[in-house]
N, C-alpha and C positions, 0 to 999 in steps of 0.2 A: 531726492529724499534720502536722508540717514537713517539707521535706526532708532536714532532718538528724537526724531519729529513726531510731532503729536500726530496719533489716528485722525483721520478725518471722516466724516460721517459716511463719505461716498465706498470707502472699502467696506463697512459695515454693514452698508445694503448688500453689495455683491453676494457676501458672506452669506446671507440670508437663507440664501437660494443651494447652499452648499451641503451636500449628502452623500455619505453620512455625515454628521454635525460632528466631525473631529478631523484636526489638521495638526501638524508638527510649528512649530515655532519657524521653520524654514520655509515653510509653505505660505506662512501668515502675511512672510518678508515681502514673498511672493506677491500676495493682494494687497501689498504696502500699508503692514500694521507692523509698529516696528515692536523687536524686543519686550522694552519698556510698553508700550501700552497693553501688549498680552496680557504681560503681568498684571498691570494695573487692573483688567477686565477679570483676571483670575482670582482677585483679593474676596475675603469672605464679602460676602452679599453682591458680590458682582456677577455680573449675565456671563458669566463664562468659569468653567475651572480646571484647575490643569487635574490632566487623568494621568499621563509618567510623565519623569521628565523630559522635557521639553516638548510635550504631546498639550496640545487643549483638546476641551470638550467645551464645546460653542453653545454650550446650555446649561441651565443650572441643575436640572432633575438630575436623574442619576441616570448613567450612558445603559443603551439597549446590550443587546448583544452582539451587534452588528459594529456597534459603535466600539466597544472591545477590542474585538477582533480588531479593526483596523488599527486604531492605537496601540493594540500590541505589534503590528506589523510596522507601523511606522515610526514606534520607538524602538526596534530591532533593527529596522532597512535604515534610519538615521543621514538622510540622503543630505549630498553635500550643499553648500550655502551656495542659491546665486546671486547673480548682480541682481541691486535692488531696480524695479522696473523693468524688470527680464519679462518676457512672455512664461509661464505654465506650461512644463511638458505634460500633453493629455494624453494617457493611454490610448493604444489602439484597441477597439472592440474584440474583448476574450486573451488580453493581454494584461500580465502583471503591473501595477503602477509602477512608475520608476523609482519612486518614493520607497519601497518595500525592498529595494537591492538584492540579495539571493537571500531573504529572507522569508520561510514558509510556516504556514501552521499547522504543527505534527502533534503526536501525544491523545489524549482524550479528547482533544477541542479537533481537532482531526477528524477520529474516528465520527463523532457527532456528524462534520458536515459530509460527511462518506456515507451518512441514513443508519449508522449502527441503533439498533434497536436498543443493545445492554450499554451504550454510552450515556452517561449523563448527560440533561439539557446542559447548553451552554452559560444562563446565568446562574447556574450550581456550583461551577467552577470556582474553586478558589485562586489558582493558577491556569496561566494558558500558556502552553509550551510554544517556543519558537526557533525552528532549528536555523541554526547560523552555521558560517564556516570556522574552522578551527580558530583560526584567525583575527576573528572577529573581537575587536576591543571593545568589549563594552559587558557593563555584569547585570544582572539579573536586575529585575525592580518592579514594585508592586504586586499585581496582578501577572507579571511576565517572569516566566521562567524562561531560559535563556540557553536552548540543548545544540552543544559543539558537534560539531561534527567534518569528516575528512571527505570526499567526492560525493559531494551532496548528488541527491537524484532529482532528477527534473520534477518540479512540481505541477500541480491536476489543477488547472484552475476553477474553483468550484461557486457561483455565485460571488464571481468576479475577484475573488479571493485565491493567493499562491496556495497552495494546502500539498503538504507530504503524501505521498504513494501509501496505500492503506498499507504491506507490508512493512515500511518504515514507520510511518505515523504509527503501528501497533507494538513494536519495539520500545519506541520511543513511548510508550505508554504503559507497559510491562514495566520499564524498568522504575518507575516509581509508584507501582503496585505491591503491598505485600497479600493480599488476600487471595488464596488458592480460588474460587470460588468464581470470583471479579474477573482475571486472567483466564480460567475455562468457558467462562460464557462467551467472551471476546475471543479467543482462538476460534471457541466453537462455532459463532455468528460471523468469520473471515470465510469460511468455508461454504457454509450452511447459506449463508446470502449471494454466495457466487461472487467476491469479492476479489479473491486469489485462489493461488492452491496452496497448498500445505508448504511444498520445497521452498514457496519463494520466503514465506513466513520465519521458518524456520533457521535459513541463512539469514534473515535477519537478525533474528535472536543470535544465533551462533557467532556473527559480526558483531553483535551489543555484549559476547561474553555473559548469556542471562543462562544457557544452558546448563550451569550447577548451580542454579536453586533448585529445591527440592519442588517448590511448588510451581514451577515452571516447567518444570520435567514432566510432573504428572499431565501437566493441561495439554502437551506437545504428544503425549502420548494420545489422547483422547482426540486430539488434532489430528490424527496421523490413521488410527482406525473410522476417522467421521471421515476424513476425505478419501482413503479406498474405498469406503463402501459409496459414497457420492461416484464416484469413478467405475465403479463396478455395475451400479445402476445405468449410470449413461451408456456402459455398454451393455447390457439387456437392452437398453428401447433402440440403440443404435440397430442393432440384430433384426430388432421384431420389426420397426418403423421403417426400414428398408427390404423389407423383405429377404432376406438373407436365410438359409438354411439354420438350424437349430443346430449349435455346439454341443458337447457335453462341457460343463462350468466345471472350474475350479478344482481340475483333475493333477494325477501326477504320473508321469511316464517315467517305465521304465523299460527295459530290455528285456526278453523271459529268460528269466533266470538270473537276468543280469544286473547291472550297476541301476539305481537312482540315475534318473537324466535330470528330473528339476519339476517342477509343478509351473502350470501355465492356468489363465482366468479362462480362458475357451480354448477347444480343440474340435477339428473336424476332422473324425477319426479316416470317413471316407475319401478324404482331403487331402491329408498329413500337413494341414496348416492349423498353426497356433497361435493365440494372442497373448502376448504378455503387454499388463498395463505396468507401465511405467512409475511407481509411486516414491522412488529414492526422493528422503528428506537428511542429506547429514547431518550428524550431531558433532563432527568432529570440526577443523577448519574446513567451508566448503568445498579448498581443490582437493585437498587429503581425499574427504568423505567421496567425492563424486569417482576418485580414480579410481578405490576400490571399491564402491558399489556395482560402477560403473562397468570394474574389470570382471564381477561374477556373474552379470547379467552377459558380457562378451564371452565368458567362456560356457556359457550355457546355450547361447543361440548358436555356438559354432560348431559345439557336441551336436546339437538336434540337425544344424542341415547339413551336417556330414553324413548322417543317416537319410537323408531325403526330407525331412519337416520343413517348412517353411514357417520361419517366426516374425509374425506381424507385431511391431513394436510402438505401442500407441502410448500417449503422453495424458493424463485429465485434462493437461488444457487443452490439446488438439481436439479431444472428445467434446467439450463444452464448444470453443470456438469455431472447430470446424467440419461437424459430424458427418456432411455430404462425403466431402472429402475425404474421409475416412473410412465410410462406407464402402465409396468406389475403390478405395487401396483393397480392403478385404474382397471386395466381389471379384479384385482383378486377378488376386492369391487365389481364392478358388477355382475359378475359370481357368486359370493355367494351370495347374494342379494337373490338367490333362495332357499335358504338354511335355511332362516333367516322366523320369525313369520313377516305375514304382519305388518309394519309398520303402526302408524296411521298419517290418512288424515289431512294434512297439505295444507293452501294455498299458491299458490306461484303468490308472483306478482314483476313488475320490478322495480328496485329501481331507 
């Protein structure tokens, strides 16, 4: 069979059975419906019609949003031609179709299948973002925006769907927002849902080059005070829910009479162990920003255990992800404590 041999009834049964009700023009070749009869079946009043180029929808109503979705994936993934009478490659269970090539669904239609509460349903959409490789030949169309990008990141398969890492998919979301408002509730609901943390979000942004909009700035800030206090809570019930000696919170040391040492989230004064939580988000390029955050956080824990402190250096996500674990590191700080040459007297007062 050619591609201009007439359909035959028998590939249109098969079709029948086929979910969701949308296939590529190459896939059709697949079930030996050539080219020409697509078309044919795609003409007004006909049982089929094309949703992007070279994509059908195998019904006449108008596509779900399931059905969308994958036309946008398979008119981006654009997978090569094979021989006509070839076998169908079938995805393996919780695998991308081969059909969708490094092709994933990032942006607002993203954030939605990630459970975002402040995203739009998906048949609201007017566009549905799909991140490709830099590379990648082929321009935007319909219903399909078309977002380039350079070391794409492994996609979440969500509901058998490739789909962008909520850090990216919210980048890629941001950057065709202008409304101050829209942008803070979606920062805010990345956190607030346990989605990410703030650092990883915000290197994204900084990689998208979004951090001199004004109204980007502001929502990053309100990101950046929601996820310490998120961070700071987890360590109160870390403390109480383990059983752990009572800190004084949120103190700052110093020397009598002497220099600022730095301000830490807990201290046991009985102890001379400190917690500082972790919360660096650069604004600058990420290695820039990390080296010198990274170097006043280093020269702050190196001032304190020169003096005998011990600074326990906890991260929000180790807190979320691994709270035992983190427990056990403080209890094992404390308990040595005894171990350890008295520390010298340090004032602690509240910041």
């Amino acid at each position: 069979m050619n591609h201009d041999t007439p359909v035959s009834p028998l590939p249109l049964q098969r079709l029948a059975d086929i979910r969701p009700r949308v296939l590529s023009t190459a896939q059709l070749r697949e079930h030996g419906v050539s080219t020409a009869a697509a078309g044919a079946h795609c003409r007004p009043g006909g049982p089929w019609q094309q949703l992007l180029p070279g994509v059908c929808l195998l019904h006449p109503g108008p596509p779900t949003s399931e059905e969308r979705l994958h036309g946008a994936l398979l008119y981006a993934g654009r997978p090569p031609t094979r021989a006509a009478g070839a076998v169908p490659v079938q995805p393996a269970p919780g695998r991308p179709h081969a059909a969708y090539a490094e092709a994933m669904i990032t942006g607002l239609a993203a954030l939605t299948l990630h459970r975002f509460s402040s995203a739009p349903p998906l048949l609201s959409l007017d566009r549905i973002d799909v991140l490709v490789p830099r590379t990648r030949r082929l321009r935007s169309a319909g219903f399909v925006r078309l977002v380039r990008g350079v070391g794409l990141p492994a996609p979440e398969q969500i509901t058998g769907l490739p789909v962008a890492p909520v850090p990216r998919a919210l980048a890629d979301a941001v950057a065709q927002l202008a409304d101050a408002g829209t942008v803070r509730l979606l920062l805010s609901e990345t956190v607030r849902g346990g989605h990410c943390e703030p650092a990883a979000v915000v290197r994204e942004l900084s990689g998208a080059r979004l951090l001199n909009l004004p109204h980007v700035v502001d929502a990053v800030d309100s990101l950046l005070a929601e996820g310490r206090a998120i961070a700071e809570d987890r360590l109160y019930r870390l403390v109480a829910e383990h059983g752990l000696p009572d800190p004084v919170w949120n103190v700052d040391l110093r020397l009598p009479g002497g220099p600022h040492l730095g301000g830490v989230d807990a201290y046991w004064p009985d102890h001379a162990v400190a917690v500082e939580l972790d919360t660096r988000a650069p604004r600058q390029a990420p290695s820039q920003g990390d080296d010198t955050l990274w170097s006043e956080y280093a020269r702050k824990r190196e001032h304190l255990e020169r003096l005998g402190v011990t600074v326990v250096h906890l991260t929000p996500k180790k807190l979320r992800d691994a709270p035992e674990q983190q427990a056990t590191v403080l209890r094992t700080a404390l308990m040595a404590s005894t171990d350890r040459d008295p520390a010298a007297y340090v004032v602690v007062l509240p910041r």
